[in-house]
C-alpha positions in Angstrom: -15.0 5.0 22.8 -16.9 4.0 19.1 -19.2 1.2 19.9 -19.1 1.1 15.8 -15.5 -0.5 15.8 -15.3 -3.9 14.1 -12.9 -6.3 13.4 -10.7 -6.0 10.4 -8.2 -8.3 8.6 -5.3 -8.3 6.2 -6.6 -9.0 2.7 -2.9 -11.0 2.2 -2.3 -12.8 5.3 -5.5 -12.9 7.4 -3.8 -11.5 10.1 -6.3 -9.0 12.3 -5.4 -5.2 11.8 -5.2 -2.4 14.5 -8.2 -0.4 14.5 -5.9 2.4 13.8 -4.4 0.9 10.6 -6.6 2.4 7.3 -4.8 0.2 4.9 -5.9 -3.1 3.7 -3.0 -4.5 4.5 -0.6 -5.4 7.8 2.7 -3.5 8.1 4.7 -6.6 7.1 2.6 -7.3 4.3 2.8 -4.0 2.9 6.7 -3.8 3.5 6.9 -7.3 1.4 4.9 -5.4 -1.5 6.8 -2.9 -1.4 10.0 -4.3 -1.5 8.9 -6.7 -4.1 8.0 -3.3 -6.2 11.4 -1.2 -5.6 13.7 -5.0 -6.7 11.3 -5.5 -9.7 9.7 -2.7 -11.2 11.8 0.5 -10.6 15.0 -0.8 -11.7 13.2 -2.0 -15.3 11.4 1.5 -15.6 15.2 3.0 -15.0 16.5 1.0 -17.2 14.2 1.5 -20.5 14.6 5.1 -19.3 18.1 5.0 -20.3 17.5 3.6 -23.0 15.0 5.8 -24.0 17.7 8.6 -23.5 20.0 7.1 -25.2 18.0 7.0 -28.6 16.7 10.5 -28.0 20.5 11.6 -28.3 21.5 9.7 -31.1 18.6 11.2 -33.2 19.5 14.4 -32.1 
């Protein structure tokens, strides 16, 4: 066993981490990210991807 092992804690919720997690974050509070990323972000970048498309082929 690592007598080096310390306590670490979410940098969200304050919650302590298992000394096998390497993330910043808990599991929940990276699922909540996450989820807040694929409901916000990715349908916006689709969208002015398509529209980007769109434009492309009514130049061409």
């Amino acid at each position: 066993m690592s007598n080096n092992s310390e306590i670490r804690y979410c940098k969200e919720c304050g919650c302590e981490l298992m000394s096998t997690n390497k993330n910043e974050l808990c599991e929940n509070c990276r699922r909540k990210r996450n989820k807040k990323f694929s409901d916000g972000l990715l349908p916006t970048v689709a969208f002015v991807a398509s529209v980007a498309i769109a434009i492309i082929r009514k130049i061409k």
